[in-house]
Structure formats: C-alpha cells, structure tokens
N, C-alpha and C positions, 0 to 999 in steps of 0.2 A: 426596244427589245420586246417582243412577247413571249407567249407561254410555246409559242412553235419553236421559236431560238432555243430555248431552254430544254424543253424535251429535242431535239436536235444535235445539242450540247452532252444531254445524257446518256444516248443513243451509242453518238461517238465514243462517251467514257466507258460504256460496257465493251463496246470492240476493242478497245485500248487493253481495256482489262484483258479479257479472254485471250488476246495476242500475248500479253505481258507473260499470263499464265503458263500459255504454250508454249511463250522464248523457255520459262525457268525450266520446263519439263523436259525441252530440248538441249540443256546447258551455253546458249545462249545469253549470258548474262548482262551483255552490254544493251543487245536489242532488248533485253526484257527493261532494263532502267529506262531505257529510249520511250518505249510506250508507257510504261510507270508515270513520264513525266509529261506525257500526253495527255493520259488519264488527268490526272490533278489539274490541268492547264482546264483542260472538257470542263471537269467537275466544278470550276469554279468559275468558269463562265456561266456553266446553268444558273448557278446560283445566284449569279450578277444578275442575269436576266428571269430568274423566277422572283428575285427581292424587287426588281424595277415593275415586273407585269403585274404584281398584288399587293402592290401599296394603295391604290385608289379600288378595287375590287373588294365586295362584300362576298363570302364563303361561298352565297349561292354564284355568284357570277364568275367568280374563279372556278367551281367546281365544272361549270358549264364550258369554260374556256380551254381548260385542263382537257375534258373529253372532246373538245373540236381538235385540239392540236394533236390528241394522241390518233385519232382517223384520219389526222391531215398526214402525219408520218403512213401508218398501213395507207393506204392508198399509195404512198408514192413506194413501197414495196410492193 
C-alpha cells in the first residue's frame, strides 16, 4: 500500500461524508447510514495504508511522498 492508497481512501471518505450529510438534510436516513458506513470502511483503510507507507520512512521522505501523492490525485481531477 502507499501514500496514493491512503490519500485515495480519504478522498472517497469525504464524498461519503458530504453525501451522508446531504442524505440527513434530505430525510433520507437509511442512505445517510449507508454512506456513514462507507465513510468508516474509506477512513480505516487509509489508515491501514498510511500506518504500512510510514513505517520505514523518515519525516523528510514521508513529507515528500505525502506531496507526490496529493498531485498524483489533482492531476487525475
């Protein structure tokens, strides 16, 4: 897993969110649980794959990987 999985992973849990948001605003309750649980699935994959990307990485090399991955997501927007 890298740091693109992981920011990919987080990406997805904000759209999870922000749907979730607009189920509960809409009274949609069920869809709004649906993505809730989408969300938590996203969020804890990133975190699988940010705990696996920065275990052998020193701060500088993570910090430099963190910004490749986050231009590797814009570019594909």
């Amino acid at each position: 897993m890298s740091l693109e999985e992981a920011a990919r992973q987080l990406k997805m849990a904000g759209h999870d969110a922000q749907v979730a948001f607009d189920c509960v605003g809409l009274g949609d309750l069920e869809r709004a649980q649906e993505h809730a649980l989408t969300l938590r699935a996203a969020a804890d994959a990133a975190e699988v794959a940010l705990s696996r990307a920065l275990q052998d990485m020193t701060p500088d090399q993570a910090q430099a990987e963190g910004e490749r991955a986050v231009k590797a997501l814009e570019d594909v927007v």
